[in-house]
MOPAC internal coordinates of N, CA, C and O (Angstrom, degrees):
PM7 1SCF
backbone

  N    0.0000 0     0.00 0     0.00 0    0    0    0
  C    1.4461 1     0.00 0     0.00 0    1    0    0
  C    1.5337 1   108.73 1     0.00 0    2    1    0
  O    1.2310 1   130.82 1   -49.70 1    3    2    1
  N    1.1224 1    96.73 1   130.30 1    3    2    1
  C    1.7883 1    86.25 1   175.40 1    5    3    2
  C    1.5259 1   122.41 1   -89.97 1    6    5    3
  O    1.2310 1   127.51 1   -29.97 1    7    6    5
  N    1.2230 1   103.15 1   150.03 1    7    6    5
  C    1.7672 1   132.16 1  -168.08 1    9    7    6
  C    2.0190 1   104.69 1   -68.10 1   10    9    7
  O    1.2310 1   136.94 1  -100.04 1   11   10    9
  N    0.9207 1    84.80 1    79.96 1   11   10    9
  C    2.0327 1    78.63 1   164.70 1   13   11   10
  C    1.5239 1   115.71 1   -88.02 1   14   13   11
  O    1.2310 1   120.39 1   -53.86 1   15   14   13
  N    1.2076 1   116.86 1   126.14 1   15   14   13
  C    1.7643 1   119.23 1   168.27 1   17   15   14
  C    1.6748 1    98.97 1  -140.16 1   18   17   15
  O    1.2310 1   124.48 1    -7.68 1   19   18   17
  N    1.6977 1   109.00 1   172.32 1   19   18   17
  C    1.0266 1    98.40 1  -171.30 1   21   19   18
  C    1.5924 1    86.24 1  -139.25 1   22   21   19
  O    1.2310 1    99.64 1   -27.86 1   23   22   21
  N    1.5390 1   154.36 1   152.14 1   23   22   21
  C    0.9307 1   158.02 1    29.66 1   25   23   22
  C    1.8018 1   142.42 1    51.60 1   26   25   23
  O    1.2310 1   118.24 1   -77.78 1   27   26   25
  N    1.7740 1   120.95 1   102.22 1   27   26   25
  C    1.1822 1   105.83 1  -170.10 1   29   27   26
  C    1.3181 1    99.09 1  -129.03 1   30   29   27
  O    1.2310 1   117.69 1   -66.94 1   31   30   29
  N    1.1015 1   122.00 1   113.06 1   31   30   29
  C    1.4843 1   133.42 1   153.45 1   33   31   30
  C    1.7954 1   136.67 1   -50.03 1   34   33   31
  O    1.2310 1   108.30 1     5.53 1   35   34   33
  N    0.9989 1   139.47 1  -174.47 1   35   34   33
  C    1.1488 1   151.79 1    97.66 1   37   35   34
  C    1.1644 1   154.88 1   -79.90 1   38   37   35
  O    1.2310 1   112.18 1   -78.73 1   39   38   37
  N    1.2519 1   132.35 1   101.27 1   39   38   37
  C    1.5366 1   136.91 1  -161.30 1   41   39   38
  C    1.0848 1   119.92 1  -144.54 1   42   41   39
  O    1.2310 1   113.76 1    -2.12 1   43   42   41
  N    1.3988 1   129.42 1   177.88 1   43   42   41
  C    1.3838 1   139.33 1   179.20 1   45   43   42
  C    1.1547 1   113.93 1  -141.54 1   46   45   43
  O    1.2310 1   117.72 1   -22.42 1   47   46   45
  N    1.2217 1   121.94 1   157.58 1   47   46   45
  C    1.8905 1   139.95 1  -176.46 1   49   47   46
  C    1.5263 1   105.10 1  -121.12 1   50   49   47
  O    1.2310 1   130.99 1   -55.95 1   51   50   49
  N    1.2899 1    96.40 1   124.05 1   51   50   49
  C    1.8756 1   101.66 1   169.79 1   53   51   50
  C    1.2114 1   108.05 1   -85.72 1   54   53   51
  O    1.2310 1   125.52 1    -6.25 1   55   54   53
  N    1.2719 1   106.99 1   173.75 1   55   54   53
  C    1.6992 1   122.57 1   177.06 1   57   55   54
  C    1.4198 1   104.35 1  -143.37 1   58   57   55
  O    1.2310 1   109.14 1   -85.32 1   59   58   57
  N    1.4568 1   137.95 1    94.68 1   59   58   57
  C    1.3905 1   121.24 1   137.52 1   61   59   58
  C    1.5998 1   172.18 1   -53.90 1   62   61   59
  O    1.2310 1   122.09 1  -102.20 1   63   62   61
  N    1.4533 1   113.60 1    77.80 1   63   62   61
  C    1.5011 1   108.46 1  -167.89 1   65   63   62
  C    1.5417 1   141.91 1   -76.75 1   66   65   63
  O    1.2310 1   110.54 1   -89.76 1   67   66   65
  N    0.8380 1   135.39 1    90.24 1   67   66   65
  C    1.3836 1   119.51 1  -178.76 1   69   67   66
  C    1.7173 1   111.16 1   -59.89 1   70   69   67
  O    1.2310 1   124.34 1   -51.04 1   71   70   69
  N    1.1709 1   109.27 1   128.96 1   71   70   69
  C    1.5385 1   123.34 1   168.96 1   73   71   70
  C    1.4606 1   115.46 1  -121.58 1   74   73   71
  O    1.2310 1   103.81 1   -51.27 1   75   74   73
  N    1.1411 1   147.42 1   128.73 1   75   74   73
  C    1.6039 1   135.62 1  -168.12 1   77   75   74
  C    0.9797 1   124.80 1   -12.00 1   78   77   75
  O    1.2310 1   138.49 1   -86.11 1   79   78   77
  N    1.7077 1    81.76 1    93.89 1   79   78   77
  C    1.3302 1   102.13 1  -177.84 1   81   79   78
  C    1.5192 1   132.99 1    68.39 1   82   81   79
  O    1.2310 1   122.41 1   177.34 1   83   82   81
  N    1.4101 1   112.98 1    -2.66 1   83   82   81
  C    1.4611 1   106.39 1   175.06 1   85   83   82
  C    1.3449 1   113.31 1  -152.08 1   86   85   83
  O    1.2310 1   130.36 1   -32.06 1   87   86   85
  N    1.3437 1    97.63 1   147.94 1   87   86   85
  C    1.7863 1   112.80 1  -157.15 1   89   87   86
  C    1.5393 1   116.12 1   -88.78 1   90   89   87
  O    1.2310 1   114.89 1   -90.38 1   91   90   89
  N    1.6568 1   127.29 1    89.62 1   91   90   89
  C    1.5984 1   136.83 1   173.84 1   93   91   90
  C    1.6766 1    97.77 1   -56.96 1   94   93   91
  O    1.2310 1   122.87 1   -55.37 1   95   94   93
  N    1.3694 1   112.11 1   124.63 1   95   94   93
  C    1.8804 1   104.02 1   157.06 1   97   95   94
  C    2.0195 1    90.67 1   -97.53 1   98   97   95
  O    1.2310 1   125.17 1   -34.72 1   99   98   97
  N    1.5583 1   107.68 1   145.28 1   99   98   97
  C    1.4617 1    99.55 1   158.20 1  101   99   98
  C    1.2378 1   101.10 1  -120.92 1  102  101   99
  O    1.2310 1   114.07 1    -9.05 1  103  102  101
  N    1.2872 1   128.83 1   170.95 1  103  102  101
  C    1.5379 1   130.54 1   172.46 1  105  103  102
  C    1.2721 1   122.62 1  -140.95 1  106  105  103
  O    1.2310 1   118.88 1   -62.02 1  107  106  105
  N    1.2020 1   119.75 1   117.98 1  107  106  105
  C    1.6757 1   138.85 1  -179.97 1  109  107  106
  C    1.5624 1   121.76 1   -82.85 1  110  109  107
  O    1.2310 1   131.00 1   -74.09 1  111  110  109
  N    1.5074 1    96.38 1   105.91 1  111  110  109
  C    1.6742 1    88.51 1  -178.60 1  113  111  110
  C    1.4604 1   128.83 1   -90.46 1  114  113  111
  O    1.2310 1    96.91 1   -72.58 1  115  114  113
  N    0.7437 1   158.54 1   107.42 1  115  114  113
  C    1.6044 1   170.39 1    98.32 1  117  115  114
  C    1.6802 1   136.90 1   -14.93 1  118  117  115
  O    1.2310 1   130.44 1    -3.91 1  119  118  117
  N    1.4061 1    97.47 1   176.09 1  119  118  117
  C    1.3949 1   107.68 1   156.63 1  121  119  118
  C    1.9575 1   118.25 1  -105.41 1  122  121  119
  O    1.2310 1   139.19 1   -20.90 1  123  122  121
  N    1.6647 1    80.39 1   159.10 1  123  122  121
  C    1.6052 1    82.91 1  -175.59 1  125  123  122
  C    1.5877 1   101.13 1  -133.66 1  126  125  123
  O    1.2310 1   123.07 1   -74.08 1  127  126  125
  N    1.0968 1   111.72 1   105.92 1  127  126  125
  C    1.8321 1   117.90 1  -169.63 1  129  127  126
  C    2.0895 1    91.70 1  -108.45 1  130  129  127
  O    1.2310 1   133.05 1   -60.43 1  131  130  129
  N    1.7643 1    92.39 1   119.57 1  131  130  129
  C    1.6938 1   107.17 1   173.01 1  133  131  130
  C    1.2402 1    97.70 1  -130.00 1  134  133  131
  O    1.2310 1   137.33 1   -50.96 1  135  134  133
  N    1.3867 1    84.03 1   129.04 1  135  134  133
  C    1.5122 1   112.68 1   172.92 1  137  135  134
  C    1.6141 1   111.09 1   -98.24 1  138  137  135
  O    1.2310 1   117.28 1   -42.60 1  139  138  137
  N    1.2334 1   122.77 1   137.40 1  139  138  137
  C    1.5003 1   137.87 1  -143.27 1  141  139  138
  C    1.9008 1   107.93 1  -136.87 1  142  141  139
  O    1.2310 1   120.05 1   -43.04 1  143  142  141
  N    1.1536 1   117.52 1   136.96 1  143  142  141
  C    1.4268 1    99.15 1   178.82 1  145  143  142
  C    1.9088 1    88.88 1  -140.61 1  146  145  143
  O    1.2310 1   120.33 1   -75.11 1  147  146  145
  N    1.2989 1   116.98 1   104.89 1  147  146  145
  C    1.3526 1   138.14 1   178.48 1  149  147  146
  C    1.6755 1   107.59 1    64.54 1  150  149  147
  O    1.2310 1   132.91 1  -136.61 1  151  150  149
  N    1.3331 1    92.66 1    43.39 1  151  150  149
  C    1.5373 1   100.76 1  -171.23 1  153  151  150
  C    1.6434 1   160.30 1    50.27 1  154  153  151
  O    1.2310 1   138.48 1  -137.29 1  155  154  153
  N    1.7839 1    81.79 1    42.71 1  155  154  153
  C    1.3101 1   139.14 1  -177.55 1  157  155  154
  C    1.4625 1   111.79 1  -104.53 1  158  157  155
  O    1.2310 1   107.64 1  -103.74 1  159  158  157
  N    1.2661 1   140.67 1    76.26 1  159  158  157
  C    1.4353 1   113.20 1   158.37 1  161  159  158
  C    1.2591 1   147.55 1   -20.27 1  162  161  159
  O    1.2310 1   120.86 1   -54.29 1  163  162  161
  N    1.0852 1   115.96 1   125.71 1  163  162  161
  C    1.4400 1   116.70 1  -174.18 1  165  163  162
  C    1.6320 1   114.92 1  -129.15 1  166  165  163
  O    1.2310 1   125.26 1   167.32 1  167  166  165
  N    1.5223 1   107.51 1   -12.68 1  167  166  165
  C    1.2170 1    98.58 1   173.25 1  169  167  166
  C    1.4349 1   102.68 1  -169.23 1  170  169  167
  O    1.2310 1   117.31 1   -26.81 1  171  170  169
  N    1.3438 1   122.72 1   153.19 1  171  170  169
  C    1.4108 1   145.83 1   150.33 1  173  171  170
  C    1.3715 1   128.41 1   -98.31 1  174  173  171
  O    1.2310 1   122.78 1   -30.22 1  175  174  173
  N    1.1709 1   112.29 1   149.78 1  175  174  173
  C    1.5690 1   115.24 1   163.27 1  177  175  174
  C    1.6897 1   108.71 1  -155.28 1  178  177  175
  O    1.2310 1   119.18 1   -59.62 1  179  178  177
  N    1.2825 1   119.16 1   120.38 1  179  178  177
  C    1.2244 1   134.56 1  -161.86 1  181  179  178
  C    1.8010 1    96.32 1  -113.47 1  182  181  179
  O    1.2310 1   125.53 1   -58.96 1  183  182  181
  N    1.6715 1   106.99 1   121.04 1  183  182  181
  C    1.3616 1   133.11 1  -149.37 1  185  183  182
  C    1.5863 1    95.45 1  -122.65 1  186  185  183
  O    1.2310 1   112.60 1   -88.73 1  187  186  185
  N    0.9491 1   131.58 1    91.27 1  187  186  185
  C    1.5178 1   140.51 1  -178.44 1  189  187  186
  C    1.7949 1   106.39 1   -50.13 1  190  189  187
  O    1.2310 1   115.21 1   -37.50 1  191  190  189
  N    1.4353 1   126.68 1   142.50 1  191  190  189
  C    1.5470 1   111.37 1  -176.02 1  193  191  190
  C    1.7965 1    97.15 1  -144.19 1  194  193  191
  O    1.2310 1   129.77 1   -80.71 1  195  194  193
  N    1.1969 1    98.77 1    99.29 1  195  194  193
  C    1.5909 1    94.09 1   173.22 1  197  195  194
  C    1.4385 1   125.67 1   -85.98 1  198  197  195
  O    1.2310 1   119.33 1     0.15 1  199  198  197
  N    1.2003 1   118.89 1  -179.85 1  199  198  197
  C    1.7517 1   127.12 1  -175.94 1  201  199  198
  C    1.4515 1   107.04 1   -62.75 1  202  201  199
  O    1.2310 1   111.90 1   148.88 1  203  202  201
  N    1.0146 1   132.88 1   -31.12 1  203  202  201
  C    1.1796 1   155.16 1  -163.62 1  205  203  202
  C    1.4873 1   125.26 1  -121.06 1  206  205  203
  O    1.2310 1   114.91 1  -124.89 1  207  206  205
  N    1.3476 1   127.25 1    55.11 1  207  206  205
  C    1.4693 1   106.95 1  -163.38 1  209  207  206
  C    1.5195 1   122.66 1   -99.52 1  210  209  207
  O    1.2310 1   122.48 1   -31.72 1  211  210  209
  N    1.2386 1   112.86 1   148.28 1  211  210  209
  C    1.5490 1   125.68 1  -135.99 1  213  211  210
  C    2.0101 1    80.03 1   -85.53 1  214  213  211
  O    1.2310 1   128.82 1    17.13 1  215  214  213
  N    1.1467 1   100.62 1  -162.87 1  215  214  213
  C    1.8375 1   119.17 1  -177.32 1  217  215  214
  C    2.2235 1    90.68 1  -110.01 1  218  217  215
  O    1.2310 1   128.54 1   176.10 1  219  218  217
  N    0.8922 1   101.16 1    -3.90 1  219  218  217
  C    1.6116 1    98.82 1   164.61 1  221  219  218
  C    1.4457 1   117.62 1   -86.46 1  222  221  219
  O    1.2310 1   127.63 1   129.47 1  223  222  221
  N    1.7231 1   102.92 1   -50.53 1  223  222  221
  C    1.4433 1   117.51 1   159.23 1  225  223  222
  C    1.5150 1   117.81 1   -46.49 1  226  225  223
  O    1.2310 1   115.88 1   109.15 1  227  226  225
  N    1.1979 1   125.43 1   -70.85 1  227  226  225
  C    1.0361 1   122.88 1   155.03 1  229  227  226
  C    1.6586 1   135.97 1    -9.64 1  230  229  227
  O    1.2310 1   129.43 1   117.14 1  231  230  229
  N    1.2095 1    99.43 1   -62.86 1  231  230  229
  C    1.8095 1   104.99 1   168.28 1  233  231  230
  C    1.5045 1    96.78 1   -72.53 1  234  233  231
  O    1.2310 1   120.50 1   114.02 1  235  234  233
  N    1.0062 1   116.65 1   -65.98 1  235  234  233
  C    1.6218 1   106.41 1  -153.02 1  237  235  234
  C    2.0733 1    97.77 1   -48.36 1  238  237  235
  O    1.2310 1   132.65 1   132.73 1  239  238  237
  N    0.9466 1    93.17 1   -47.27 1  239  238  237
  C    1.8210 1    82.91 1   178.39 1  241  239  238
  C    1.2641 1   115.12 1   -56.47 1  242  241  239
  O    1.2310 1   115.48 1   143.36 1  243  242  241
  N    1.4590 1   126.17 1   -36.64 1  243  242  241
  C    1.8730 1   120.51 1   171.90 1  245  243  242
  C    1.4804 1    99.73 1   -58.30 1  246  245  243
  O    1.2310 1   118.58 1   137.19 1  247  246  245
  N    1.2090 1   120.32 1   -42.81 1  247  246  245
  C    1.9079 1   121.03 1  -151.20 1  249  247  246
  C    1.6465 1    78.30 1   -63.82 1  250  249  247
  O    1.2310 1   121.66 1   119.93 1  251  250  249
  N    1.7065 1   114.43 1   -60.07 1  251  250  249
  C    1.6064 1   100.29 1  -173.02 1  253  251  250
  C    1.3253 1   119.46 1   -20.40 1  254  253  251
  O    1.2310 1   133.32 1   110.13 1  255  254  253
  N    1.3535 1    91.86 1   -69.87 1  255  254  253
  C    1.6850 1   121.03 1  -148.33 1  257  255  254
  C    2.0183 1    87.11 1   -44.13 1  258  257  255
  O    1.2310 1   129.87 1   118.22 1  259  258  257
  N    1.3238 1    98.58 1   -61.78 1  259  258  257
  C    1.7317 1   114.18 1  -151.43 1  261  259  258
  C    1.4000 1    81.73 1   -61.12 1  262  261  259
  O    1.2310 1   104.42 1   172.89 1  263  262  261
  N    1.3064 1   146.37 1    -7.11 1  263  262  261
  C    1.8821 1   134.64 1  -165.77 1  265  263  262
  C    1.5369 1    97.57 1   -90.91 1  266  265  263
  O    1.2310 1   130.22 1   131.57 1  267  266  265
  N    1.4426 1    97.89 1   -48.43 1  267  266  265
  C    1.8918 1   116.53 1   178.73 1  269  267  266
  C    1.3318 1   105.74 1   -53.49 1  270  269  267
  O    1.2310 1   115.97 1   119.30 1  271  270  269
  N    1.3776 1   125.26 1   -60.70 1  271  270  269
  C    1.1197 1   127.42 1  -160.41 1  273  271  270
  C    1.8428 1   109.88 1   -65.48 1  274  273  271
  O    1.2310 1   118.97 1   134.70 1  275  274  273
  N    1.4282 1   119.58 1   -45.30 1  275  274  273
  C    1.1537 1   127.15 1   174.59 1  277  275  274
  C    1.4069 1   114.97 1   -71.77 1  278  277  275
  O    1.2310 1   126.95 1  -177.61 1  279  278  277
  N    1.4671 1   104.24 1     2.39 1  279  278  277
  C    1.9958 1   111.83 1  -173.71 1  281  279  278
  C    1.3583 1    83.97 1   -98.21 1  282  281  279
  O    1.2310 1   112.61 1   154.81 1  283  282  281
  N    0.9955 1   131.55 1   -25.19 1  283  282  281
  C    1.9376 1   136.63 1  -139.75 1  285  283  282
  C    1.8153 1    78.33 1  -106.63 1  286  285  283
  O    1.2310 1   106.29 1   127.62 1  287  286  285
  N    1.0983 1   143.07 1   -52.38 1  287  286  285
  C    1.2603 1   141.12 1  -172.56 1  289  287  286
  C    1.7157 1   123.14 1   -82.87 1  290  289  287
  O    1.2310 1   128.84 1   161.96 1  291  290  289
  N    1.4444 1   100.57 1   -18.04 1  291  290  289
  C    1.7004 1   117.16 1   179.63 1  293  291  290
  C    1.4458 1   106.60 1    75.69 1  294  293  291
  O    1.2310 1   118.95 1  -150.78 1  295  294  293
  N    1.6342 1   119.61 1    29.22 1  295  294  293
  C    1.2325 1   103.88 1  -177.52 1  297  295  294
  C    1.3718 1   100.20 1  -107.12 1  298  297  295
  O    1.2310 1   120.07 1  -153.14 1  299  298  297
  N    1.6945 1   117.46 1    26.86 1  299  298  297
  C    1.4873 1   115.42 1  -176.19 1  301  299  298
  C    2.0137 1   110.86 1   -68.11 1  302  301  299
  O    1.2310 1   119.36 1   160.67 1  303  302  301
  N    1.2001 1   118.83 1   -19.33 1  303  302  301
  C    0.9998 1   133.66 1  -147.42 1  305  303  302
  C    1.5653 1    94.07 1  -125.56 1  306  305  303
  O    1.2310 1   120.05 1   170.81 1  307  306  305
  N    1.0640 1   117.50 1    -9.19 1  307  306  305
  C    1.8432 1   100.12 1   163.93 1  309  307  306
  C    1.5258 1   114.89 1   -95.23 1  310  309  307
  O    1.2310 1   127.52 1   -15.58 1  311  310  309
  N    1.0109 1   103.13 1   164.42 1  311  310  309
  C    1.9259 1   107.71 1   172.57 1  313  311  310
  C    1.6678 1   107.44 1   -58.09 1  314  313  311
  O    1.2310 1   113.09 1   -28.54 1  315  314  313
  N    1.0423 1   130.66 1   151.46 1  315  314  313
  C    1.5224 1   138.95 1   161.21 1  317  315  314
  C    1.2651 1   119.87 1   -86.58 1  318  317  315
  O    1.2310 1   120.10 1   180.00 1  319  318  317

């Protein structure tokens, strides 16, 4: 049977702009939750985390967490 777990990091995503003539990088820090099936990736999802996080932020990081955790158990794929 194969082994699913899932994994949460910390990371960030750049953004590059050119504006006349010259190139801004900005960078967004976050979470990075991979989901793995016998230690193979199979998926990412990159969770934006600001200085400030709102009560939207908030949920959306539990919904992660509870997606990981049920990815980590293989019960992503049964009915609830």
């Amino acid at each position: 049977m194969p082994r699913y777990h899932a994994s949460l990091r910390r990371g960030s995503r750049s953004v590059s702009l050119v504006a006349t003539g010259r190139t801004e990088t900005l960078h967004y820090p976050g979470l990075v939750f991979t989901r793995c099936i016998d230690d193979q990736v199979a998926a990412e999802k990159w969770l934006p985390q600001s200085e400030d996080p709102s009560e939207r932020d908030d949920e959306l990081l539990i919904e992660a967490l509870r997606e990981a955790m049920l990815w980590s158990d293989h019960l992503a794929d049964r009915p609830t």
